[in-house]
C-alpha positions as CSV (number, residue, x, y, z in Angstrom):
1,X,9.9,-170.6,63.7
2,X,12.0,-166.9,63.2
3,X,10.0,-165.0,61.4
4,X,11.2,-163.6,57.8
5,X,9.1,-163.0,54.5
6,X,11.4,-163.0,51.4
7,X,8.6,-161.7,49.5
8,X,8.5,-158.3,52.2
9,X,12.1,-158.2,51.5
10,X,12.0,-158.1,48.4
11,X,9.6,-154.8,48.5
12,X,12.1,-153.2,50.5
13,X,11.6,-154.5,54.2
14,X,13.5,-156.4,55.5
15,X,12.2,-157.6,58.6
16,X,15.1,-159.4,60.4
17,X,16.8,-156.5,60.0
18,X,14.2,-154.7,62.6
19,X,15.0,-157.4,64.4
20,X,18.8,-156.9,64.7
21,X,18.1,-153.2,65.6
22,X,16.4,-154.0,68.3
23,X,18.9,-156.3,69.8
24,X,21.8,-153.6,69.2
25,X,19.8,-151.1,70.7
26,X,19.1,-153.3,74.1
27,X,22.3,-152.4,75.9
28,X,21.4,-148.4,75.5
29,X,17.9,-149.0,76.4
30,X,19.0,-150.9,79.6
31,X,20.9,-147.5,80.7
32,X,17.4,-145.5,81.2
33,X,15.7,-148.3,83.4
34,X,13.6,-146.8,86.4
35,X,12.2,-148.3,89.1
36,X,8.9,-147.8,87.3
37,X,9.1,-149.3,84.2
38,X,7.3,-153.0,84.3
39,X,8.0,-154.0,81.0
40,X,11.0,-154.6,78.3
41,X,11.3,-153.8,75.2
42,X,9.5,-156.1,72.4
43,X,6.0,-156.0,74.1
44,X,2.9,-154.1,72.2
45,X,2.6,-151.5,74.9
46,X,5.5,-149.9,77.4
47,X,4.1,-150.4,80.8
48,X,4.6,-148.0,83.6
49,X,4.1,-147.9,87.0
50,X,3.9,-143.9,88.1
51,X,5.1,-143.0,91.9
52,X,2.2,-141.0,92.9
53,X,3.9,-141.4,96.5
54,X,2.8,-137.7,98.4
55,X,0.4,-136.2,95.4
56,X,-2.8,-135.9,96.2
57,X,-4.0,-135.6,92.6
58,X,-1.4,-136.5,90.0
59,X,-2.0,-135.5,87.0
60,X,-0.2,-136.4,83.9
61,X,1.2,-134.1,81.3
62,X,2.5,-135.1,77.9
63,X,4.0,-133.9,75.1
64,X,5.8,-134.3,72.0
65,X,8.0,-133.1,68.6
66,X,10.4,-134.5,66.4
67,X,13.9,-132.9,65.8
68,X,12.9,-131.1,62.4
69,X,15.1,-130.2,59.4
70,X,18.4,-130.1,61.7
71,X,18.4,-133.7,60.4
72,X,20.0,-132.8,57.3
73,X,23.3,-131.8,59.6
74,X,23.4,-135.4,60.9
75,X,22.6,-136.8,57.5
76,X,25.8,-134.3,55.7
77,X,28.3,-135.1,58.5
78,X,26.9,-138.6,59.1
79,X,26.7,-138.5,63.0
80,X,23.6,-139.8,64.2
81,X,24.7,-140.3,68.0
82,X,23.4,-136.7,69.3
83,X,20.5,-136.3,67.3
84,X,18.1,-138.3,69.8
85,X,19.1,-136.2,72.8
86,X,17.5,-133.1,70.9
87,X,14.2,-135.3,70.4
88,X,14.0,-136.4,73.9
89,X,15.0,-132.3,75.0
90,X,12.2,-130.9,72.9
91,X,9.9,-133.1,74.4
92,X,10.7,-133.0,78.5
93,X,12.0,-129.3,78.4
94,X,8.3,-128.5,77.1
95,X,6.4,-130.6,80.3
96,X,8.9,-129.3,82.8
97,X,6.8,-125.6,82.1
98,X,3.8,-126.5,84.0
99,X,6.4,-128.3,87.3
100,X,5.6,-131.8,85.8
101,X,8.9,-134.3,85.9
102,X,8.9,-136.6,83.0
103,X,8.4,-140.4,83.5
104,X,9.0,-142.2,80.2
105,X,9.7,-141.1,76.9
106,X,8.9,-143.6,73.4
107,X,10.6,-142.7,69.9
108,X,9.7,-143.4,66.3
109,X,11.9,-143.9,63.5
110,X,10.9,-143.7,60.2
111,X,14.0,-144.9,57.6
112,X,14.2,-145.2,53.5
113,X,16.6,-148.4,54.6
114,X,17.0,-150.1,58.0
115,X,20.7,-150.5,58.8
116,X,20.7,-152.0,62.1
117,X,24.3,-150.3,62.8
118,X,22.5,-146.9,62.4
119,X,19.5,-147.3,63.9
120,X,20.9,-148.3,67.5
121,X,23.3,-144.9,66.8
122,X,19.8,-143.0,66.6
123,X,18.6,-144.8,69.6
124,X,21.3,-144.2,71.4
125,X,21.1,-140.7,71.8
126,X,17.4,-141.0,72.7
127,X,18.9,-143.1,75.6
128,X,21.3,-140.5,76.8
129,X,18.8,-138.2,76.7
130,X,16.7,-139.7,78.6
131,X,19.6,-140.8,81.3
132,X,20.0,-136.7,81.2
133,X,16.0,-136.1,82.1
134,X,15.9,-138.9,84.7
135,X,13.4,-141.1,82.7
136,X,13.0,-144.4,81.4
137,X,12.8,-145.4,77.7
138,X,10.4,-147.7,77.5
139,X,9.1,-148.7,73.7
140,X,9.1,-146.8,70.5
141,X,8.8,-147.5,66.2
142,X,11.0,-147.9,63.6
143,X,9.6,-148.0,60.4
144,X,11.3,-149.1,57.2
145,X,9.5,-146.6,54.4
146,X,11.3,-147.5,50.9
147,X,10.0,-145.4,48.7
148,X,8.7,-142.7,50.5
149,X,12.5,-141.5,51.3
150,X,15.7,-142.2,50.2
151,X,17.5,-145.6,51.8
152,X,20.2,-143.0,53.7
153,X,17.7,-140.4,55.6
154,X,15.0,-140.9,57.9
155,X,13.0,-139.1,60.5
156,X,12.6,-139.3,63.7
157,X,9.9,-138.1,67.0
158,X,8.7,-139.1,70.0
159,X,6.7,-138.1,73.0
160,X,7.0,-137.8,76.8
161,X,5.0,-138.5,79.9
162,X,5.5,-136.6,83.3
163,X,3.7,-136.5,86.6
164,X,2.6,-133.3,88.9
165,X,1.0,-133.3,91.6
166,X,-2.2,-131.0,91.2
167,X,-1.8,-128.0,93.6
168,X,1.6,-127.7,92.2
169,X,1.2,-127.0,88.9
170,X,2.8,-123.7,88.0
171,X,-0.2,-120.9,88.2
172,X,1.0,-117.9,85.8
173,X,-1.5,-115.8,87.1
174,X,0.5,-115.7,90.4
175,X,2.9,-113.1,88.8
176,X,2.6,-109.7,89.3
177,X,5.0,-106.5,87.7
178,X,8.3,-105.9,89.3
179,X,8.5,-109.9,89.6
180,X,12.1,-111.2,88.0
181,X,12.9,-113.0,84.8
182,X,15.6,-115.3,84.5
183,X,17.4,-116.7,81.2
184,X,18.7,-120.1,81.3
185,X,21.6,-120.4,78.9
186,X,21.4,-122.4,75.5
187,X,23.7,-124.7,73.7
188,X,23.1,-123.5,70.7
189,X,20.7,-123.2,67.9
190,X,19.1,-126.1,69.9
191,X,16.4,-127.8,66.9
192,X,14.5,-124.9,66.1
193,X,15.1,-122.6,62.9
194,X,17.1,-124.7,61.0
195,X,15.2,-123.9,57.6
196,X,16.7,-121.0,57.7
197,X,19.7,-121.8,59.2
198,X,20.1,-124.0,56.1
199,X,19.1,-121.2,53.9
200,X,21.5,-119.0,55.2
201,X,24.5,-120.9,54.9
202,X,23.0,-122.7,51.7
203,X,24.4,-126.2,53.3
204,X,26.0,-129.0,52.0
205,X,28.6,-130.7,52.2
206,X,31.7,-127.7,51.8
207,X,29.8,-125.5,53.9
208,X,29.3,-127.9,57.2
209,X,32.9,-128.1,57.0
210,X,34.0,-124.9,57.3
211,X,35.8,-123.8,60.6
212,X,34.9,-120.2,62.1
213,X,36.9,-118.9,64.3
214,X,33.7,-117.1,66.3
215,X,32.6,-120.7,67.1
216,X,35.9,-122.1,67.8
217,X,34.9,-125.3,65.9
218,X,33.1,-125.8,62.0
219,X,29.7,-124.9,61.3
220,X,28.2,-128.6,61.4
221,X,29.8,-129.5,64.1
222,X,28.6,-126.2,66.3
223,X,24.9,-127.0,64.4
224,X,24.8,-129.9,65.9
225,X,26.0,-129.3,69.3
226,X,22.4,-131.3,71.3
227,X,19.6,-129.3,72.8
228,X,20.3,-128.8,76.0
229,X,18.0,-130.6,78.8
230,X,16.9,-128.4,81.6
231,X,15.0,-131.4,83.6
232,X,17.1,-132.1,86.5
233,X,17.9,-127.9,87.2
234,X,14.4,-127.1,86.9
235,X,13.3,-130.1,89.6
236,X,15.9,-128.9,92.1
237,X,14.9,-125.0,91.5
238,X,11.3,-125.7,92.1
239,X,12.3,-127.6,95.6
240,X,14.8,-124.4,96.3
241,X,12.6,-121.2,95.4
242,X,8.5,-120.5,94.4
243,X,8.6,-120.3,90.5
244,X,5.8,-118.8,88.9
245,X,6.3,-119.5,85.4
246,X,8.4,-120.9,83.3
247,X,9.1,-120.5,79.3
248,X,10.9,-123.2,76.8
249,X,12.2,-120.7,74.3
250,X,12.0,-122.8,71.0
251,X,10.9,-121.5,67.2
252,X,9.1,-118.6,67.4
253,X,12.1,-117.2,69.6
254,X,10.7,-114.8,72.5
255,X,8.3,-113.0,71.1
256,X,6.4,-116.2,70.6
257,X,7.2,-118.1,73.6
258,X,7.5,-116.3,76.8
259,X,4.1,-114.6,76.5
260,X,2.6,-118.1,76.5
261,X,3.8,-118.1,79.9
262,X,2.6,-114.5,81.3
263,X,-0.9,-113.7,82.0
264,X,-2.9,-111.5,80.3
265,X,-2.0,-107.8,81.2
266,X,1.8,-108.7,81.5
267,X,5.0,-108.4,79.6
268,X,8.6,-109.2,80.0
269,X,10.7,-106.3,79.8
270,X,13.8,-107.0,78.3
271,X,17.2,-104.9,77.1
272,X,19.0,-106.1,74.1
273,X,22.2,-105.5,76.1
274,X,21.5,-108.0,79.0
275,X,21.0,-110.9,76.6
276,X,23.9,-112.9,76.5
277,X,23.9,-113.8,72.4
278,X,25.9,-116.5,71.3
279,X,28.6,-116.4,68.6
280,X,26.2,-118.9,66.1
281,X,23.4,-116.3,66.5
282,X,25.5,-113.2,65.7
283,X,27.2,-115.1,62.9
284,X,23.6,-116.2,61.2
285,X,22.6,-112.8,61.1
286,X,25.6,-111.5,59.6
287,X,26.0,-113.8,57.0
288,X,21.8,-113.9,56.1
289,X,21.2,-110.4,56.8
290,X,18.7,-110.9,59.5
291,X,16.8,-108.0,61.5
292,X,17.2,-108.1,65.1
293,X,13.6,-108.7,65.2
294,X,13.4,-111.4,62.8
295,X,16.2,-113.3,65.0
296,X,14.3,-112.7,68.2
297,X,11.3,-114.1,66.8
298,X,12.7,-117.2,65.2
299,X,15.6,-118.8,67.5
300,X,16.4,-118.8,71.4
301,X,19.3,-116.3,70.7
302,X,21.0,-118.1,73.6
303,X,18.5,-118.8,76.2
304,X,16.8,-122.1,76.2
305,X,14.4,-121.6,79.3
306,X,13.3,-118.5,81.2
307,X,11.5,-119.0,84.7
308,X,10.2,-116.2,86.8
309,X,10.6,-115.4,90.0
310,X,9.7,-112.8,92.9
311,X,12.6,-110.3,93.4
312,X,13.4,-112.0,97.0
313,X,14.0,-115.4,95.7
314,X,16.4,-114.1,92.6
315,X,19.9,-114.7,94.1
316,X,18.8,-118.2,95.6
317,X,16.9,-119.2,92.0
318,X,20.0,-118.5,90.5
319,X,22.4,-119.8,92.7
320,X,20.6,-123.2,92.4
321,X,20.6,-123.1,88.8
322,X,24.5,-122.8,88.8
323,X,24.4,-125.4,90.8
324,X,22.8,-127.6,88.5
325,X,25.4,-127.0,86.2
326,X,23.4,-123.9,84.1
327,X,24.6,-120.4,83.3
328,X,21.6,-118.5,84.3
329,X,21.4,-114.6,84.6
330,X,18.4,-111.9,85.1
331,X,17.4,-111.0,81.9
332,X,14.3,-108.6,82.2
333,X,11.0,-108.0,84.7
334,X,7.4,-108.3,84.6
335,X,5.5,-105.2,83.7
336,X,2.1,-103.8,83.0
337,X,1.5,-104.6,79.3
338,X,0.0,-106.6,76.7
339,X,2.8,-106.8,74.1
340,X,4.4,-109.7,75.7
341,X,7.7,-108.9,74.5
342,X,8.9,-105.4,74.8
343,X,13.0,-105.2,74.0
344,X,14.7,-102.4,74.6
């Protein structure tokens, strides 16, 4: 017998309506199947099979995050295709930083109203995001809430798995002054800062539509531009050159990020000239009235990752980068400090 409940319904949850999302979302799951993945969708637990094949100890590293108030963009412009790569990118750029490479990825969707149509949307931006990283999609949640939220928004997270082999886990402690940082270019405001992003340009609906000419394209539109995923670059730069460290720049900007990946004793020197800002960073700050500092310590200001390298391996790390597709550039050395940060 097809299960329904009337009465459910009636509170707000409409369960064949789950159902439905999960059919419409099949196809887009389909696209992220790996050799590894044992189970479909449907079960009570995604099941896995991890290729351990030449570790010696694997070791798994997870991690997760949600996509935060940049939401509210999708919700005003009503695009909802994009907004899952930025939930699967906040999740695999993090477990990339210690040389793991992700292995499955599982979402949750929490929704005032479940409209099948939109749901599979949502999903299927988790499944391109997860084509982009190389791994499989293999379960997640969506949760009809009436009552907690209004029927037209919802929320959405999820987490990652990866695998490393033990001795190859990235040892910060390895770096030394006078080794090299590189910046990784961004895509944009990525999904970090977007409180104030939204405080700045008080949005709504006149104000996502407003074309600058700086950004070549209107302000929701370059808001909502996806995090950009670093997975596949950083795998083939850590088979070209030895990377010591390497630094998701997400909220909290630099000044919060990169020394988590520096040792104690060591800071990344860095002149405000050699970062390569982007126009949505210089426009924020003009039209909010933002310090330098204050920007610097709150959004990526154009570089999503930093990794660091000896002086020797610069021009290869970089060259492999670009050939991953990534803008990448030297944007400061190691040096004896404990600041962390020190811009010049």
């Amino acid at each position: 017998m097809k299960s329904f409940s009337d009465s459910y319904k009636a509170a707000g949850v409409d369960v064949t309506a789950g159902y439905r999302s999960v059919e419409l979302m099949k196809a887009h799951v389909a696209r992220t199947m790996t050799s590894g993945v044992l189970s479909g969708i449907g079960g009570f637990g995604g099941l896995f099979e991890v290729d351990t094949t030449g570790m010696e100890h694997p070791v798994l590293v997870s991690g997760t995050d949600g996509v935060g108030t940049k939401l509210k963009i999708a919700m005003l412009l009503d695009r909802h295709d994009t907004i899952g790569i930025d939930c699967v990118a906040m999740c695999v750029n993090d477990i990339i930083c210690c040389g793991a490479k992700p292995q499955f990825f599982l979402d949750y969707i929490a929704i005032g109203k479940n409209v099948p149509e939109k749901v599979a949307t949502i999903v299927a931006g988790v499944a391109e995001g997860c084509v982009q990283s190389g791994c499989a999609l293999i379960g997640g949640e969506t949760a009809e809430h009436p009552g907690m939220m209004p029927e037209d928004e919802y929320d959405l997270a999820g987490f990652a798995v990866g695998v490393v082999d033990k001795a190859k886990i990235l040892q910060p402690d390895t770096q030394k002054p006078g080794d090299v940082m590189i910046g990784i270019r961004s895509s944009g405001v990525h999904s970090n800062g977007f409180s104030l992003v939204r405080k700045v340009f008080d949005i709504g609906p006149e104000s996502v539509a407003q074309y600058y000419e700086e950004l070549g394209t209107t302000l929701g539109e370059c808001l909502l531009t996806p995090t950009r995923i670093y997975v596949k670059a950083i795998m083939a730069l850590l088979d070209a050159v030895p990377v010591k460290s390497i630094s998701h720049i997400t909220g909290g900007g630099f000044y919060e990020n990169i020394p988590r990946s520096l040792p104690k004793g060591l800071s990344a020197k860095i002149r405000r000239s050699d970062v390569d800002v982007l126009p949505i960073f210089r426009l924020i700050a003009e039209k909010g009235g933002i310090p330098e500092r204050d920007m610097f310590n709150t959004f990526n200001m154009g570089v999503g990752m930093t990794v660091v390298v000896d002086p020797a391996d610069v021009q290869q790390a970089i060259a492999s980068l670009k050939a991953s597709g990534e803008e990448a550039y030297v944007l400061g050395t190691l040096v004896e400090s404990d600041e962390g940060v020190i811009m010049e």
